[in-house]
LONUDO-556578 format. One record per residue (C-alpha): z, y negated, x negated; residue number from 1. Coordinates in steps of 0.001 Angstrom, whole numbers, plus 500000, padded with zeros to 6 digits. Layout:
! residues N
- Z:Y:X:NUM
...
***
This chain:
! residues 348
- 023780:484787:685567:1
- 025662:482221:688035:2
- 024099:480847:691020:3
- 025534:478027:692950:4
- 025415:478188:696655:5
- 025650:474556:698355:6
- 024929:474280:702074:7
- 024886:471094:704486:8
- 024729:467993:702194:9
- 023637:466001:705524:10
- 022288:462983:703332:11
- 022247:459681:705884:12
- 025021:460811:708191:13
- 026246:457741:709559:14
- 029853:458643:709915:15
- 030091:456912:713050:16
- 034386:456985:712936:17
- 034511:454589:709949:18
- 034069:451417:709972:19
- 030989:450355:708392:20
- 032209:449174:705174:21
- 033359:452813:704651:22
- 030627:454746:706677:23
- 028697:453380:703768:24
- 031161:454144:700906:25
- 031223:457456:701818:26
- 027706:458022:702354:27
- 027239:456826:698178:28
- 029886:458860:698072:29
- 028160:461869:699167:30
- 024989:461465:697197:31
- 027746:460795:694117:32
- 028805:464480:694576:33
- 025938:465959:694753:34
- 024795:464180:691498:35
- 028238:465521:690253:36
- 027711:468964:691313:37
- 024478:469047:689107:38
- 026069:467830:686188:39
- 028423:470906:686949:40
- 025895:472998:687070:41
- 024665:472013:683554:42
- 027919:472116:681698:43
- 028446:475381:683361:44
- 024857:476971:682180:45
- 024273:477551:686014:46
- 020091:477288:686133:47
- 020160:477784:689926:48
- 021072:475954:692736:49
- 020474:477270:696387:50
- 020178:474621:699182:51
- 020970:476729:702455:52
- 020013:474002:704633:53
- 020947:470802:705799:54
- 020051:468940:702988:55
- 019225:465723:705221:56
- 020870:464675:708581:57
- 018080:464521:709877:58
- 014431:465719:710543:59
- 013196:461629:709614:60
- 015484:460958:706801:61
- 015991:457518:705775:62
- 013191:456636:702439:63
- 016608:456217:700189:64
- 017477:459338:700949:65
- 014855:461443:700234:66
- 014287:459144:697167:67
- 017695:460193:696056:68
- 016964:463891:696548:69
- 013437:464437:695307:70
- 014444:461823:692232:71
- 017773:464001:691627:72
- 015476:467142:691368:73
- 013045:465735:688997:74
- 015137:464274:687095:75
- 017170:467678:685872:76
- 013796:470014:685693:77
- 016006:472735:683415:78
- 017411:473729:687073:79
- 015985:475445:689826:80
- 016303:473687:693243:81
- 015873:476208:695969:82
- 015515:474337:699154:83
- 015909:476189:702627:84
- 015491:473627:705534:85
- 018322:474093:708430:86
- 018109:473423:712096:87
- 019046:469148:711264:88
- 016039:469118:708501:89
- 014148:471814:710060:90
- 010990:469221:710508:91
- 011591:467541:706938:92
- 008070:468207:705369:93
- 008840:468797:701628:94
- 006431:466077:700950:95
- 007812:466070:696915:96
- 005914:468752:695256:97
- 008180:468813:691795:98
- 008042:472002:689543:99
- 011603:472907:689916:100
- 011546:472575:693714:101
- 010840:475792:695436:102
- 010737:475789:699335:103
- 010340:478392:702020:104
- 008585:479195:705493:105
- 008704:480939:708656:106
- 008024:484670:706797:107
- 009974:485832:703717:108
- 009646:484440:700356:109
- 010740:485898:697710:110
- 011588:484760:693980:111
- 012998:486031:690867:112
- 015528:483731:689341:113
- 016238:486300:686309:114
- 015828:489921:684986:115
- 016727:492179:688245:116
- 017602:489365:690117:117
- 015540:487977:693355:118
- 015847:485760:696270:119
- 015101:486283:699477:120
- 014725:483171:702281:121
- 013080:483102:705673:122
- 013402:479249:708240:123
- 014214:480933:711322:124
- 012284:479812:714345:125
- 011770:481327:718215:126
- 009172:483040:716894:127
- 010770:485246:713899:128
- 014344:484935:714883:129
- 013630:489005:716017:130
- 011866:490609:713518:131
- 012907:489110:710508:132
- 015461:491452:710565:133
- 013276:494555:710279:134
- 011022:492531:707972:135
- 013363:491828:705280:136
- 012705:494753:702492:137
- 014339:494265:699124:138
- 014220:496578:696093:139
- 018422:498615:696124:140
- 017463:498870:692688:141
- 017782:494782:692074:142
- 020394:492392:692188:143
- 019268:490769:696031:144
- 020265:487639:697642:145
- 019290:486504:700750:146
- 019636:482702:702121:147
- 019496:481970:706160:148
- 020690:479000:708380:149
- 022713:479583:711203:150
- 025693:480785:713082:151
- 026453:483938:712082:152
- 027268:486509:715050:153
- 025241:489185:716611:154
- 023159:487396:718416:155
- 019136:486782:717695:156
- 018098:482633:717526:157
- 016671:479749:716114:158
- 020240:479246:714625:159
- 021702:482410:714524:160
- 022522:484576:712000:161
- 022960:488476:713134:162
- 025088:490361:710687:163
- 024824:493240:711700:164
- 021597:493685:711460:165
- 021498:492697:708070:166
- 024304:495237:707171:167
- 022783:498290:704559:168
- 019812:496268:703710:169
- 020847:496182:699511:170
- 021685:492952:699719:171
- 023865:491976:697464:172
- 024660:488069:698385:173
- 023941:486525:701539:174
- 024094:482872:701237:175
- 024394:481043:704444:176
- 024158:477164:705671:177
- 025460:475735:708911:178
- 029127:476266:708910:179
- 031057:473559:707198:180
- 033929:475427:706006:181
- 033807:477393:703467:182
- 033954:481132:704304:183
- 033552:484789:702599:184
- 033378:488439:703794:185
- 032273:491662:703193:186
- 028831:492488:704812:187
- 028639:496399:703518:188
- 029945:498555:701261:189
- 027649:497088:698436:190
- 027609:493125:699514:191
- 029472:489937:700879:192
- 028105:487058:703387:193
- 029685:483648:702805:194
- 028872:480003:703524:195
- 029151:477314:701327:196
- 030779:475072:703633:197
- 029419:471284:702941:198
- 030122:469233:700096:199
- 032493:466177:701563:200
- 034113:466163:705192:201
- 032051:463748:706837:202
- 034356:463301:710322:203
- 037786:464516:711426:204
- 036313:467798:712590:205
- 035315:469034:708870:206
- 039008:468737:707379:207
- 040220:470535:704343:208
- 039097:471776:700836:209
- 035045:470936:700705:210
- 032441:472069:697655:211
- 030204:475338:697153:212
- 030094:478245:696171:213
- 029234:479824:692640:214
- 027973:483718:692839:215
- 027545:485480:690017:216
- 025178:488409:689473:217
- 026482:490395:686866:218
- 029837:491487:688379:219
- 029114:490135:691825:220
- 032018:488252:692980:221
- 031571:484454:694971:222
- 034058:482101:693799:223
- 034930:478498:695783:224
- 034813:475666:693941:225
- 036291:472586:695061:226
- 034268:469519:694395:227
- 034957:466705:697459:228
- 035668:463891:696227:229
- 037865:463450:698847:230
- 039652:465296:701775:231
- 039682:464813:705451:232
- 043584:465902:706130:233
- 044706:466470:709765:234
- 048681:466451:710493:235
- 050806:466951:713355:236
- 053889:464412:713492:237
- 056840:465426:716148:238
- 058392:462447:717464:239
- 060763:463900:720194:240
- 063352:462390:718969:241
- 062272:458841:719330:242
- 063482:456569:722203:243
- 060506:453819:721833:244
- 058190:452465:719596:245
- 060285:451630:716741:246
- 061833:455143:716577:247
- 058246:456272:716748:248
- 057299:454685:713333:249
- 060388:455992:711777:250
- 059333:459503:712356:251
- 055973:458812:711096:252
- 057144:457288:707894:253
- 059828:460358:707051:254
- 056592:462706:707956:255
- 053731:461343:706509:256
- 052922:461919:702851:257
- 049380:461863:701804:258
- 046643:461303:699357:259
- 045826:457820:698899:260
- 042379:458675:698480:261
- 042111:460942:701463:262
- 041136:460623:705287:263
- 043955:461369:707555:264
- 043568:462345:711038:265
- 047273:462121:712731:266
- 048431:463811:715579:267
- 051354:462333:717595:268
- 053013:465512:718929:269
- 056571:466264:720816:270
- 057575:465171:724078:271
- 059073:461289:724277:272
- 061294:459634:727053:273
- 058590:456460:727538:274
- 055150:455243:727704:275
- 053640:453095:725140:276
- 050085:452699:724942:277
- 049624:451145:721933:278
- 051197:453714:720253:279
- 048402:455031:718267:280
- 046913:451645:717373:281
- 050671:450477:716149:282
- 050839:453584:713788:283
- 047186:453278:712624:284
- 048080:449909:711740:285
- 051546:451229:709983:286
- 049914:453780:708130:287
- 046820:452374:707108:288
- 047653:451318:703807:289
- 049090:454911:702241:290
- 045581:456783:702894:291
- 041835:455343:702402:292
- 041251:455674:706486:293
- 043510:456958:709338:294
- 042616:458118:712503:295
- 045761:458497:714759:296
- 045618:460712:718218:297
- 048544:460602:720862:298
- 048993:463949:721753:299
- 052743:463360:723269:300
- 053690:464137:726727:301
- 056265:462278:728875:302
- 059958:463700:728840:303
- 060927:463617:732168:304
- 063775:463977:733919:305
- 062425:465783:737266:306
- 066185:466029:738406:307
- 066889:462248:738287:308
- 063644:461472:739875:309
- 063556:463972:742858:310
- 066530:462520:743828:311
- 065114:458716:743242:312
- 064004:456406:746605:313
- 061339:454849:744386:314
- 058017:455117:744864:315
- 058171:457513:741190:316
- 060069:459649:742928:317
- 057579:460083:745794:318
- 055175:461083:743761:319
- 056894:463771:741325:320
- 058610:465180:744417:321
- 054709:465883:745790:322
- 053661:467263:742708:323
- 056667:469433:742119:324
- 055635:470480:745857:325
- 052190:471851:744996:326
- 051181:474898:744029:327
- 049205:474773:740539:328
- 049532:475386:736969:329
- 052248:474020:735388:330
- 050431:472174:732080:331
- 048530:471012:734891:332
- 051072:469595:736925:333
- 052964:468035:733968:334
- 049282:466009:733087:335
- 048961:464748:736215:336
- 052595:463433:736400:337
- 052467:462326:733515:338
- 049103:460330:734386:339
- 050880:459198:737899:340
- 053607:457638:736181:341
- 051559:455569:733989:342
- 049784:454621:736622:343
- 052896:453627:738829:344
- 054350:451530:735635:345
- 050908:449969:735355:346
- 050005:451526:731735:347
- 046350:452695:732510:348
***
C-alpha cells in the first residue's frame, strides 16, 4: 500500500509579508491544496494520510479553519486521517470526533493501516520526551512506521527528535513534522527518516519545491511529490557593474526571469560605487508586475575608493582614515564605513 506523509499545513497563518489582499489569497490557497492533495490521494488509491503535525497555526485556530479541516475529513470517509498534533497545535483539542479521524496522546498509539502494516505515534511533551525512546516496541516482523514532531538531532525535548536513539528499533518509516523542507535519509540498515516539508511556502524563509511525501510499504521507498501551488523563489542579482540607479534596473531586468505565479524574494548583491536608498523600493516597484509578489533585499556594499579618500581634506576622509586606523575585522570595518558614509551624505 501507499501512505502519504504531509506535515505543517499551518491553516490561519497570517502571512504577515503580503499585503492583505494576498495574505488572504494565499491562505484559500493553502486550504485549496490540501483539498487537492486529497483528491490525489483518491485517484492514486492512497487510503492513508498521516498529519505529522502542524495542522493549524495555532493552538486557538480560527472557527473557519477548523471547519475546513474537520469538514474536509468527513467529507472523504474512504481515507484515513491520522492526525499527530505539533508543538503550534499542540493544545488543539480534537473536538471533531469523525470515524476516519484517528488522533494520538502523550504514550504510544498504535494502529494497523493494512495486513503487516502498523503505525506508531507518540505527542512529545517534558514529561515523555525521555523515555519514549525505550518505550517504543514494534513487531521486526511488520512493516513499522513511526510519526513524531520535532527537530531531529540528538538531543531529548518537547520538540526534538533524537535519531539516534531511534536507530535499530525495526522501524521501517519514520515520518516527521516540523521542518519545512522536504528531507530524506537513511536511519539504519533496514529504514529511512524524512519530513514532509509543508505544503505551500508561506514566507521568504520556506523557498523552493513544497508538497509531501508518498511511502510505500511494499518495496519501501519515500518518493517527493510536488504539489504547491506556487513557489517562494529567492535570487541573488549582482549589480557591480552599475554606476546608479538606472544601471541598477538594467541588471535586474537582464537577471530576473521568473514564474509569474511565484513569490520572489530578490537579493541585491555586488559591490556599487553610490548610495541609493530607495533602491529596493525602485526595483520592487520595477519588478512587481513579472511575479505574483516580490520582496527585494539590498544586500550591496559601497565600492570605495580608500586611496582617493585617505588622501581627501573632507570630512569623508576623516572618517575612513580613522577606521582604516583601527584595529578590527575587516567585514567589520567595511560595515561601519560603509554606514559612516551614509551618514556623512545624509542617507540614514
Amino acid at each position: 500500500m501507499k501512505i502519504i506523509h504531509c506535515a505543517d499545513v499551518h491553516l490561519g497563518s497570517q502571512m504577515k509579508k503580503l499585503p492583505r489582499d494576498k495574505s488572504d489569497e494565499r491562505a484559500r490557497e493553502l486550504r485549496a491544496t490540501f483539498e487537492r492533495m486529497i483528491a490525489y490521494a483518491k485517484r492514486e488509491g492512497i487510503s492513508c494520510i498521516l498529519l505529522a503535525g502542524d495542522v493549524f497555526d495555532g493552538d486557538r485556530p480560527f472557527k473557519k479553519d477548523k471547519e475546513f479541516f474537520y469538514g474536509a475529513v468527513r467529507r472523504n470517509p474512504e481515507i484515513a486521517f491520522y492526525y499527530l498534533r505539533g508543538n503550534h497545535d499542540g493544545m488543539e483539542s480534537y473536538t471533531e470526533q469523525i470515524d476516519n479521524l484517528y488522533t494520538f496522546g502523550e504514550e504510544w498509539t498504535r494502529y494497523t493501516l493494512g495486513e503487516n502494516v502498523a503505525l506508531y505515534g507518540i505527542e512529545t511533551t517534558a514529561g515523555n520526551c525521555v523515555s519514549l525512546y525505550s518505550s517504543l516496541k514494534p513487531d521486526p516482523n511488520e512493516v513499522n512506521i513511526v510519526m513524531l514532531h520535532g527537530q531531529e538531532g540528538e538531543s531529548f525535548g518537547e520538540c526534538a527528535v533524537n535519531i539516534p536513539k531511534l536507530k535499530n528499533k525495526g522501524i521501517d518509516y519514520l515520518a516527521l513534522g516540523h521542518v519545512h523542507t522536504y528531507r530524506c535519509e537513511k536511519l539504519d540498515a533496514r529504514g529511512a527518516w524524512a519530513y514532509s516539508g509543508c505544503l505551500e511556502g508561506r514566507g521568504f524563509d520556506e523557498t523552493g519545491e513544497k508538497g509531501f511525501a508518498v511511502y510505500d510499504t511494499v518495496d519501501r521507498t519515500v518518493r517527493f511529490v510536488p504539489f504547491a501551488l506556487r513557489t517562494v523563489v529567492e535570487k541573488d542579482v549582482d549589480i557591480s557593474g552599475a554606476q546608479n540607479g538606472y544601471d541598477a534596473l538594467g541588471a535586474v531586468k537582464a537577471g530576473v526571469a521568473v514564474d509569474t505565479k511565484n513569490l520572489l524574494r530578490l537579493n541585491l548583491t555586488g559591490e556599487i560605487p553610490f548610495i541609493d536608498e530607495a533602491l529596493a523600493a525602485d526595483v520592487e516597484k520595477y519588478v512587481s508586475g513579472t511575479c505574483y509578489f516580490v520582496s527585494v533585499k539590498d544586500r550591496t556594499k559601497l565600492k570605495i575608493d580608500y586611496s582617493a579618500l585617505e588622501d581627501s581634506l573632507s570630512l569623508k576622509g576623516e572618517f575612513v582614515r580613522l577606521a582604516l586606523a583601527e584595529d578590527m575585522d575587516g567585514d567589520d570595518r567595511q560595515k561601519i564605513i560603509d554606514l559612516g558614509l551614509k551618514a556623512l551624505t545624509g542617507s540614514l
